[in-house]
C-alpha positions as CSV (number, residue, x, y, z in Angstrom):
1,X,0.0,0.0,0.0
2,X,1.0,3.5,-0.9
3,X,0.3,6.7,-1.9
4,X,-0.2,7.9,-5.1
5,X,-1.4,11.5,-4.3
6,X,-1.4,13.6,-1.3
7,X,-2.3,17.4,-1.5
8,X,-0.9,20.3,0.1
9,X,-3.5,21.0,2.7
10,X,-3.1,17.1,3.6
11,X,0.7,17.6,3.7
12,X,-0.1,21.2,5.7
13,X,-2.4,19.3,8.2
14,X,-0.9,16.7,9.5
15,X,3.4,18.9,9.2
16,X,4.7,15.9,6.4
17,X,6.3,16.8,3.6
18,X,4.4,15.2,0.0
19,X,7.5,13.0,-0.1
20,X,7.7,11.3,2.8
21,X,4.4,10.3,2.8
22,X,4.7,9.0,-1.0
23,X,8.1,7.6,0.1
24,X,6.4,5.8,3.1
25,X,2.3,6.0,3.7
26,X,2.9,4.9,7.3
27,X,4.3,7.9,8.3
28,X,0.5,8.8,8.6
29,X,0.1,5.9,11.9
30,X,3.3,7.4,13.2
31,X,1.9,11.1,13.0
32,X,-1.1,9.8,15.1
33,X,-1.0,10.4,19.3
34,X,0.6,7.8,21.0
35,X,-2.3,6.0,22.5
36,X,-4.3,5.9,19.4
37,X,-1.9,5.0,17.3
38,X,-2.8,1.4,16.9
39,X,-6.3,1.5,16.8
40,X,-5.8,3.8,13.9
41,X,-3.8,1.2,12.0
42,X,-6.3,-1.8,13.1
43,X,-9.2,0.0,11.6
44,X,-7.0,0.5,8.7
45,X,-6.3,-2.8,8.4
46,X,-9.9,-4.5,8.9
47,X,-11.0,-1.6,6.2
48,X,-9.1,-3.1,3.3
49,X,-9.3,-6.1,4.5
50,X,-13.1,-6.3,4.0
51,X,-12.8,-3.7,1.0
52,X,-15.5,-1.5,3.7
53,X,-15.5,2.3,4.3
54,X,-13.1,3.6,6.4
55,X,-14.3,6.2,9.1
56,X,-11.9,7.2,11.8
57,X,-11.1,10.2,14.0
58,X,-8.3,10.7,16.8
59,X,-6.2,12.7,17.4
60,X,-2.2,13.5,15.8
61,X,0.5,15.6,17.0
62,X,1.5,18.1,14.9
63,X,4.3,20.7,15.3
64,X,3.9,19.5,18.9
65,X,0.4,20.1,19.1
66,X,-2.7,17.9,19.4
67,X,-4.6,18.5,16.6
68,X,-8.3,16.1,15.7
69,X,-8.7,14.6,12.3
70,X,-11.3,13.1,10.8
71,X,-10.9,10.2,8.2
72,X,-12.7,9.1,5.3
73,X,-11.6,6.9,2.8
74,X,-14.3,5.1,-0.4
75,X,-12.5,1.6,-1.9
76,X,-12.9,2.0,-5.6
77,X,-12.7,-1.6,-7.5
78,X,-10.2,-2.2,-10.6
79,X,-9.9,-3.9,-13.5
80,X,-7.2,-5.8,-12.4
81,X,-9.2,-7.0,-9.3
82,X,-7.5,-4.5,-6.9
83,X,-8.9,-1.8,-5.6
84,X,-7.7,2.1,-5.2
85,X,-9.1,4.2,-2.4
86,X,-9.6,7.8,-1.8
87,X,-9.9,9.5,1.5
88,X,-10.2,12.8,2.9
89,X,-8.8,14.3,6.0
90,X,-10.9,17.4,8.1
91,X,-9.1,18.7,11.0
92,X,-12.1,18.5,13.2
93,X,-10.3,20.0,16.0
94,X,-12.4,23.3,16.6
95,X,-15.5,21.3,16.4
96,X,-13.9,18.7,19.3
97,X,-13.1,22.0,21.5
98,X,-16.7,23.3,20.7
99,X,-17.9,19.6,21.5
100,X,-15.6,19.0,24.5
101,X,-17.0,23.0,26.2
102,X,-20.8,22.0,25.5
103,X,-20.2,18.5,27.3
104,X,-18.1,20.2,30.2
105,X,-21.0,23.2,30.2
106,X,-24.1,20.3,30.4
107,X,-22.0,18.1,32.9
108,X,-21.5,21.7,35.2
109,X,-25.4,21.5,34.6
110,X,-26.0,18.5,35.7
111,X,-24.2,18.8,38.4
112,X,-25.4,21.8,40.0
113,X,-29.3,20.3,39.2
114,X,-28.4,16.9,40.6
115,X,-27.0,18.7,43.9
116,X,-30.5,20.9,44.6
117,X,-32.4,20.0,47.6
118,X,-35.5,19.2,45.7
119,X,-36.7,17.9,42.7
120,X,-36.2,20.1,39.7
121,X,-38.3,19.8,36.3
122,X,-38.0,21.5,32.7
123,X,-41.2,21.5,31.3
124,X,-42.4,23.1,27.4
125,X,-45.5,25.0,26.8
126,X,-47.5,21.5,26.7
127,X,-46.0,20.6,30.1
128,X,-44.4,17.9,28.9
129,X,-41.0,16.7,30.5
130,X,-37.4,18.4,29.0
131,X,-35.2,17.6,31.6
132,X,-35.6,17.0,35.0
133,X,-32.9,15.9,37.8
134,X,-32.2,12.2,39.4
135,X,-33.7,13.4,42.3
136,X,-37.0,13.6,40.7
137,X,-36.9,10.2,39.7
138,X,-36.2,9.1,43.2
139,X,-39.1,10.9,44.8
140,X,-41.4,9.9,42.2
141,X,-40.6,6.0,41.4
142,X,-40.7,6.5,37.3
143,X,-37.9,6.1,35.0
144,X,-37.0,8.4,32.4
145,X,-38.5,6.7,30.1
146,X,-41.7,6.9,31.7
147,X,-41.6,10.3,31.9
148,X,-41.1,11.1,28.1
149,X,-44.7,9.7,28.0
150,X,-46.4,12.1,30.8
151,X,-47.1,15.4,31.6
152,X,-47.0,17.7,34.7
153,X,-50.6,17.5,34.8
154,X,-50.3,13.4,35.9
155,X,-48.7,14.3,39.3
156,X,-51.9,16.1,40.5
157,X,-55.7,15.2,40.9
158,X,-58.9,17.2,42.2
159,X,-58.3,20.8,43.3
160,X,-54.3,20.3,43.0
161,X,-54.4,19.7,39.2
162,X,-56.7,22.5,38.8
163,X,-54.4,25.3,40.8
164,X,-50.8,23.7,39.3
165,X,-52.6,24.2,35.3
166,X,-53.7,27.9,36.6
167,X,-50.1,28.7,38.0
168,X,-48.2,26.6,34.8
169,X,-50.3,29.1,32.8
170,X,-48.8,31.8,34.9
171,X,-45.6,31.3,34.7
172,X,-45.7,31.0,30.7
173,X,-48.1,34.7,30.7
174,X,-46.6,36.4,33.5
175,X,-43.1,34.8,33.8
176,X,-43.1,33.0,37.1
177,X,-45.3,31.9,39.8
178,X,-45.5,29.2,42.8
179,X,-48.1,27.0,44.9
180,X,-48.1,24.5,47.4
181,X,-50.2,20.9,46.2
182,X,-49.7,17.3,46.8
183,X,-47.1,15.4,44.8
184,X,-48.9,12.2,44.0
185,X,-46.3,9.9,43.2
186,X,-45.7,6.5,41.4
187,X,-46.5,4.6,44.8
188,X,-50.0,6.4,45.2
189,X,-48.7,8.3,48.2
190,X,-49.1,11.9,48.0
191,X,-46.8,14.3,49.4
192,X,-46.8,17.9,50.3
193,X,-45.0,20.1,48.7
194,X,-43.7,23.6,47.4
195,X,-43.3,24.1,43.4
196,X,-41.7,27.3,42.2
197,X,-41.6,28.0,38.2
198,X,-39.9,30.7,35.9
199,X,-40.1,31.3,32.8
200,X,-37.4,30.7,29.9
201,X,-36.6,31.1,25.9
202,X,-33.8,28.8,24.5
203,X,-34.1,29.4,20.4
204,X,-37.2,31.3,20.7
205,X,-39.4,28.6,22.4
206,X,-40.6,29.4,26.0
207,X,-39.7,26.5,28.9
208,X,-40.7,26.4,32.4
209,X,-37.9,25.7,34.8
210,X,-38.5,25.2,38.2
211,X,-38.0,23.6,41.8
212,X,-40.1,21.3,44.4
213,X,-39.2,21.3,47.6
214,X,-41.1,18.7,50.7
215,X,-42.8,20.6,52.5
216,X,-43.7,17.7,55.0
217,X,-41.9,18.2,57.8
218,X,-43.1,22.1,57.6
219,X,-47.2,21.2,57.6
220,X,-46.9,19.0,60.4
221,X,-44.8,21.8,62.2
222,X,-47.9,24.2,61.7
223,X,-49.9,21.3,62.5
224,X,-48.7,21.2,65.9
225,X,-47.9,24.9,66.5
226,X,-51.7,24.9,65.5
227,X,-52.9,22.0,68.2
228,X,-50.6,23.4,70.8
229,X,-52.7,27.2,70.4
230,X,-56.0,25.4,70.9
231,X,-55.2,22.9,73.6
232,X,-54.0,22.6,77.4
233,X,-50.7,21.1,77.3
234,X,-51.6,19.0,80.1
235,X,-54.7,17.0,79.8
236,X,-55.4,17.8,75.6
237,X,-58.8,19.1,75.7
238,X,-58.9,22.7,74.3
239,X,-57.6,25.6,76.2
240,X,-60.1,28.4,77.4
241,X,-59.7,30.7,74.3
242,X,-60.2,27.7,71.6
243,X,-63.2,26.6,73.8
244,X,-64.4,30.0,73.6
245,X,-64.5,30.2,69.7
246,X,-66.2,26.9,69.3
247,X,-68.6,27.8,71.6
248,X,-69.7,30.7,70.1
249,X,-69.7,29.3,66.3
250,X,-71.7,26.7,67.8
251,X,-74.2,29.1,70.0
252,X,-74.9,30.6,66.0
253,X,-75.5,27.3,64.3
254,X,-78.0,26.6,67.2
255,X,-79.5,30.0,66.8
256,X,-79.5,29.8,62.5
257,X,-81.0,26.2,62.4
258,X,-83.5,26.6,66.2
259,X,-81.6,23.7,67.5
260,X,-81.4,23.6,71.3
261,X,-77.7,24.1,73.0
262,X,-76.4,23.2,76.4
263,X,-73.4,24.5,78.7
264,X,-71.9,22.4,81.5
265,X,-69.3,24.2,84.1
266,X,-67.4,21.1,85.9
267,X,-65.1,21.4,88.6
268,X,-63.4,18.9,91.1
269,X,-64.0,18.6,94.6
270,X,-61.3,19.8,97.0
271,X,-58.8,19.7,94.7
272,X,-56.4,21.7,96.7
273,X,-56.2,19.1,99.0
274,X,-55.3,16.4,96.4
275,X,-52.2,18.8,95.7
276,X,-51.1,19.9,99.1
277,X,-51.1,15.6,99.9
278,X,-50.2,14.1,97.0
279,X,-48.1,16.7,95.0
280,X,-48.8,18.8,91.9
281,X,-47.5,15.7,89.7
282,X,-50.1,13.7,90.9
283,X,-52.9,16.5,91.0
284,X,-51.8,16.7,87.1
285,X,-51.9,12.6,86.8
286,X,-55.8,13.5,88.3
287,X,-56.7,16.0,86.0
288,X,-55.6,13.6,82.6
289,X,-57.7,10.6,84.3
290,X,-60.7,12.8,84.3
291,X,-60.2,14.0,80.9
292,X,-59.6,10.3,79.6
293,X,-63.2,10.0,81.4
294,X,-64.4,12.9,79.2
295,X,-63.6,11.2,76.1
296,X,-65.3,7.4,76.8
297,X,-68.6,9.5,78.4
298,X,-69.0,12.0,75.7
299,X,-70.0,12.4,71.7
300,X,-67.1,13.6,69.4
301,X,-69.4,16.5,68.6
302,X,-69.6,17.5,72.7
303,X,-66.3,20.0,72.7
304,X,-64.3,20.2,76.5
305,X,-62.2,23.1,77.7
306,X,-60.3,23.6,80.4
307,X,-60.9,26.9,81.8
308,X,-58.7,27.1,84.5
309,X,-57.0,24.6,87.4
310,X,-59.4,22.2,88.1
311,X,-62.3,23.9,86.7
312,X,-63.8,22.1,82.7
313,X,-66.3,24.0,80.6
314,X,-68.6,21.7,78.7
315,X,-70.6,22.2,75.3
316,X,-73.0,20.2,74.5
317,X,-74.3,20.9,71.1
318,X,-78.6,20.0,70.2
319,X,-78.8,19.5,73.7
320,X,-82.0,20.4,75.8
321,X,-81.5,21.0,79.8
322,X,-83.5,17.3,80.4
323,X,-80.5,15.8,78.1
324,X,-77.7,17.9,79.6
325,X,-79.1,17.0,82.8
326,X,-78.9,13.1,82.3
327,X,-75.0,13.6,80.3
328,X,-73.7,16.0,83.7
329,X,-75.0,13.0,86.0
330,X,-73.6,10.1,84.1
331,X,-70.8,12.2,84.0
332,X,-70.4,12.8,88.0
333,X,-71.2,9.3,88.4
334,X,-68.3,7.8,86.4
335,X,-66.2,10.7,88.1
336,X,-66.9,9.6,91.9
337,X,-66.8,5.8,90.7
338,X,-63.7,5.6,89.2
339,X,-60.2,4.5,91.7
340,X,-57.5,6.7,90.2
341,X,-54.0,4.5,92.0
342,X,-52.2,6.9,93.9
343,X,-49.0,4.6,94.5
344,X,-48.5,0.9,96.1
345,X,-52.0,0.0,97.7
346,X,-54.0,3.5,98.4
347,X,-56.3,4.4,95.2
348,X,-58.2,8.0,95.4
349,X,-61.4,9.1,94.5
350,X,-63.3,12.2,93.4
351,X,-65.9,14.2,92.9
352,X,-67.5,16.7,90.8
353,X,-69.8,19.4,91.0
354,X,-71.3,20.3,87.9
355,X,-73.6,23.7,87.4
356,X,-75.9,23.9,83.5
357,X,-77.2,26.3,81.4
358,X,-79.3,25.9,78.5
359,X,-79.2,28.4,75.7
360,X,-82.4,30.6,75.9
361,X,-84.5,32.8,73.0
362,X,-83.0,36.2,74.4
363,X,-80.0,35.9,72.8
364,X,-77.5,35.0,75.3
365,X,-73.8,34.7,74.4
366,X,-71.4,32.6,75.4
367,X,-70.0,34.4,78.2
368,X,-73.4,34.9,79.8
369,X,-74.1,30.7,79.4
370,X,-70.8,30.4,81.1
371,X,-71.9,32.8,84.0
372,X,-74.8,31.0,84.5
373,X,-73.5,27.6,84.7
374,X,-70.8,28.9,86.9
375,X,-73.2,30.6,89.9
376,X,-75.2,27.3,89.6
377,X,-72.1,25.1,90.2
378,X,-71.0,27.3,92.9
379,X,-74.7,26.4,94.6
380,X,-73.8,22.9,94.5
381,X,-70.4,23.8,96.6
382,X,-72.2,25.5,99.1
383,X,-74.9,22.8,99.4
384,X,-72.5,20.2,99.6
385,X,-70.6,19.3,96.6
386,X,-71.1,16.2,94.2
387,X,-74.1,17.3,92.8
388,X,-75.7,18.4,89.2
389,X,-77.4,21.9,89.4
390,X,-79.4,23.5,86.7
391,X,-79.4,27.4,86.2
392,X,-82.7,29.0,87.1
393,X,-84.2,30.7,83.7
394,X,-84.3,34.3,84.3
């Protein structure tokens, strides 16, 4: 194998001169970088062996320098049965730095997407996927592949796919927006979170970019900062001011609808005493027991407050003064019957005194109800104690 004709650009290209490489073709596989050198020549080789288009690029050091070259050489048949080829050679080497800074720029790309603390999507004007990072397809369960099939729009259902099409169309009109909507995932599970989107051109065609980020750990924080503002850290039931607000929404819902509404005021018999014995601790162990009695004697609609020590506001919603009558003794009964264990062998029990009011025609808020209960429990602590007293109408 030889040349027969190399041109000056050829010569220029790879820094031979047109006689060597008449003189001796190989100088070509010598030209090429070291660690490419044979691959070149076994490509080579397999190409005329098989009389098949040769394709080949690597790299050659010229003048010192790496340069990229691209191969192509066509076998031509002859009459004699041989076969003459032609090739040419393209330094390719701009195009490989081009290549090799677009590869290093979507790699920096990935990188910083991949390293985000949420999930972050691409989507195009039909919400379909472009690009999104691996930690999206960890938190959803699809593959890739999966995803080149669905929208954003399959992530949401109900009022959550309604909202997340009204903000997408936001972002694309206005140029960003954000929402909070549950993530419902491969697994069926749907989790809380918050999506943020801007909006994008790349080659005049608008994108959506954007971040999710679990918001979990944040709602049940509210959650709880929520609970902990209506109820009494101690026993659970609501605190006085939560007590207060459901009263009075349920004193108007009685009113709207002319459904009757009854108040109980409920407090412990000599606490004090229980305290100055016992301790505080166990006056507090005293206080839950009664309030786990609240919950096995009462509806889920009857709400409990604690008002203050040992001193319970009940609201007993569609409740006549017969009814609230027959609830505050059943009440007072599993109160004085029940053996709260007071350490080794002594057990204690309680009593109650309970004082009701029944929501009259002349408009009576809750604070008066409250009054009224209270001056009629009082009366059963002056006659005695343990005892249900009902508030005289006035």
């Amino acid at each position: 194998m030889g040349f027969e004709y190399v041109s000056p650009p050829l010569c220029e290209m790879l820094g031979l001169e047109a006689e060597d490489l008449l003189r001796d073709c190989t100088l070509i596989f010598s030209a090429a970088h070291p660690d490419e050198a044979e691959d070149l020549i076994r490509a080579n080789s397999h190409a005329r062996t098989t009389l098949n288009p040769f394709r080949w690029e690597g790299r050659f050091i010229v003048h010192g320098q790496i340069r990229w070259l691209r191969i192509s050489s066509d076998p031509a048949p002859l009459a004699d049965g041989g076969s003459l080829w032609s090739g040419v050679f393209n330094d390719i080497t701009e195009s490989k730095r081009v290549e090799d800074a677009l590869r290093q720029q979507k790699q920096f790309a990935d990188d910083i997407i991949n390293s985000l603390p949420g999930i972050f999507y691409m989507l195009d004007v039909d919400r379909r996927f472009v690009r999104v990072n691996r930690q999206f397809l960890t938190v959803t369960g699809y593959a890739q592949g999966e995803l080149d099939c669905m929208t954003a729009g399959d992530f949401f259902e109900g009022e959550d796919s309604v909202l997340i099409a009204q903000k997408t169309q936001e972002v694309f009109v206005r140029g960003g927006s954000s929402a909070e909507a549950g993530f419902l995932v491969k697994s069926g599970r749907k989790i809380p979170y918050y999506f943020t989107g801007r909006r994008t051109t790349i080659d005049g065609q608008f994108y959506l970019v954007g971040l999710g980020v679990d918001i979990t750990e944040r709602r049940k924080l509210e959650q709880e900062l929520v609970r902990q503002a209506k109820t009494d850290p101690l026993t659970g039931v609501s605190n006085r001011r939560h007590f207060i607000e459901m009263a009075e929404q349920e004193i108007l819902r009685a009113r709207r609808y002319g459904k009757p509404l009854s108040v109980l005021m409920l407090d412990l018999d000599e606490f004090k005493l229980i305290n100055d014995r016992y301790g505080h601790q166990a006056g507090d162990g005293v206080l839950c027991k009664v309030c786990d009695i609240y919950r096995l004697t009462l509806r889920v609609v009857d709400i409990v407050g604690r008002m203050g020590g040992e001193e319970f506001a009940i609201l007993l919603p569609e409740t006549n003064a017969e009814k609230a009558v027959e609830v505050a003794e059943r009440l007072r009964q599993d109160i004085a019957h029940t053996a709260i264990p007071m350490g080794g062998d002594e057990v204690l029990h309680i009593t109650a005194s309970i004082g009701i009011c029944t929501l009259g025609p002349e408009g009576d808020d809750i604070d008066v109800l409250l009054n009224r209960a209270d001056q009629a429990m009082y009366q059963v602590k002056r006659s005695g104690r343990n005892r249900v007293e009902v508030a005289h109408s006035r």
